[in-house]
N, C-alpha and C positions, 0 to 999 in steps of 0.2 A: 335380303328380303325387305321392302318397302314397308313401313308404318302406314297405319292409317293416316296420319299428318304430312308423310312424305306422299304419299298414296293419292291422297289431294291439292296438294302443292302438283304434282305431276299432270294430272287431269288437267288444274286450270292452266299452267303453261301451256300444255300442249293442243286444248281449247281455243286459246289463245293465238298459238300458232295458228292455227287449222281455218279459223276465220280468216286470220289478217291477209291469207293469201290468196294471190290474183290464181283466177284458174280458167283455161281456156274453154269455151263456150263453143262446138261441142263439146267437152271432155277428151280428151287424148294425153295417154302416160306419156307419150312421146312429143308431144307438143307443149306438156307442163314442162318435161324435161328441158327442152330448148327456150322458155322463158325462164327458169330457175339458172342456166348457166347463163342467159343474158344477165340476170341479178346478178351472178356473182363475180361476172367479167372472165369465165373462165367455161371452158367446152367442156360439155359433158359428151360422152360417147357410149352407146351399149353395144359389148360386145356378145355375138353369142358362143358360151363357151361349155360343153359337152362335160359334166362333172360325173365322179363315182359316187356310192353308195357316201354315208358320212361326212360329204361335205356338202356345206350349204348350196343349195339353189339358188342363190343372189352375195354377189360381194360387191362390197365398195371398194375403189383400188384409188387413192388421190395423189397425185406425183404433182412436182413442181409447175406445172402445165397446165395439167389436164386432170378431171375424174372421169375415171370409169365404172361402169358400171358391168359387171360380168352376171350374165343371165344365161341358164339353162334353156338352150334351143326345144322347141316340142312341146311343151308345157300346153297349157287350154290358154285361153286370149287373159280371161280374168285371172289366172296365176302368174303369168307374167305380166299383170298390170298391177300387181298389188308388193310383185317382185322390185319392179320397178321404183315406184311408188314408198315402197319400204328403203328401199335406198336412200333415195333423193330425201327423206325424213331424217337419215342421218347427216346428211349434210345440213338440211334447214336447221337442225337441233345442235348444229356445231361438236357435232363427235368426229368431222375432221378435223378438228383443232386442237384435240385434249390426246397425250400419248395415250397408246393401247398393244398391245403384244401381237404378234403376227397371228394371222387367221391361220388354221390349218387348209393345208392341198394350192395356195399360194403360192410356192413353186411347183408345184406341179401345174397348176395351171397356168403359170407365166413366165415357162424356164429362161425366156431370152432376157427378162426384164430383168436388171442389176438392182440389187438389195437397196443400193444406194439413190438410187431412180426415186424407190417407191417409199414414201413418209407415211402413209398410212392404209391400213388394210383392215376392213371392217364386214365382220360376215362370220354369223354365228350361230352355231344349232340348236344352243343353248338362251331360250329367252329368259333365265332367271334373272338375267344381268339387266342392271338399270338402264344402261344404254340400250338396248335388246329391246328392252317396254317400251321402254320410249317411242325407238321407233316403230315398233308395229304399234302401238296406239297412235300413233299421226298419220300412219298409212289409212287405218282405218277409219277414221274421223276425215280425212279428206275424201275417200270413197264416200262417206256416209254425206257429206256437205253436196256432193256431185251430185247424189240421187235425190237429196231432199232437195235442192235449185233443180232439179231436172224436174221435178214431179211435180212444178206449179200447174194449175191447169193454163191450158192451152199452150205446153210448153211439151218438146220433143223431149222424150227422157236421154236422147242421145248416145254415143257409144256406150256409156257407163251402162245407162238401164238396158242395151241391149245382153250388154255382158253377163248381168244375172238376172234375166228374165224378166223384165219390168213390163207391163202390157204395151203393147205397140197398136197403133190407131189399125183400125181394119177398114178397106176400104168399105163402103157401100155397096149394097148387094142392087142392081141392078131392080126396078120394079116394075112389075108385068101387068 
């Protein structure tokens, strides 16, 4: 469990993070996606991948190549933006870098892939854990950066603010 000292040492990193980064203008998970693998010289790929009951909705899978990202097919647009989004946080926060114990349903989702393939596997149902916080708070601080730059006036709130409902211009009503 985080300190209050730890608690805000946390906040301003990941503050910090959440500003420093370029984010595509409209807004698209899948377009951040493709400039964060250009930053890091390495592809990212989302696969959609059908999970059971107690295993996470979203895994990070990072092998010497490539990260993946595994997403639950069917979801609403905004769950799998935020699915997205929470991944690519573990990556920005460098929790592919630090060992971690395998994700559970990990072979089951990826029986062809060899053990030795895959150096890290990040996806957990349990957010008590520090890396967990971390990243859903950078997921949600870059949603939260997209809707406050979307919602200057005279600006499109864009995919983001359609995702959750943000007012969208109505045309003009014709007058008689």
């Amino acid at each position: 469990m985080l300190t209050d000292r730890s608690h805000r040492r946390l906040w301003r990193r990941v503050r910090s993070l959440s500003e420093g980064l370029e984010l595509p203008d409209p807004f698209d998970a899948e377009t951040f996606l493709a400039l964060l693998a250009e930053r890091r010289g390495r592809p990212i790929e989302v696969l959609p991948v059908a999970v059971d009951a107690g295993i996470p909705c979203g895994l990070l899978v990072t092998t010497d190549h490539a990260d993946y990202i595994l997403c639950t097919p069917g979801t609403s647009a905004l769950h799998r933006q935020h699915i997205l989004l929470h991944e690519a946080a573990h990556l920005l926060c460098g929790h592919d870098r630090s060992p971690a114990p395998e994700a559970p349903g990990v072979r089951a989702l990826l029986p062809g892939l060899s053990p030795d393939l895959v150096r890290r596997v990040l996806g957990r149902a349990v957010y008590a854990e520090p890396a967990e916080q971390e990243a859903e708070l950078l997921a949600s601080l870059i949603l939260h950066r997209v809707l406050r730059e979307g919602s200057a006036p005279g600006r499109d709130h864009g995919r983001a603010g359609t995702l959750v409902g943000a007012p969208s211009r109505r045309p003009e009503r014709p007058r008689v």
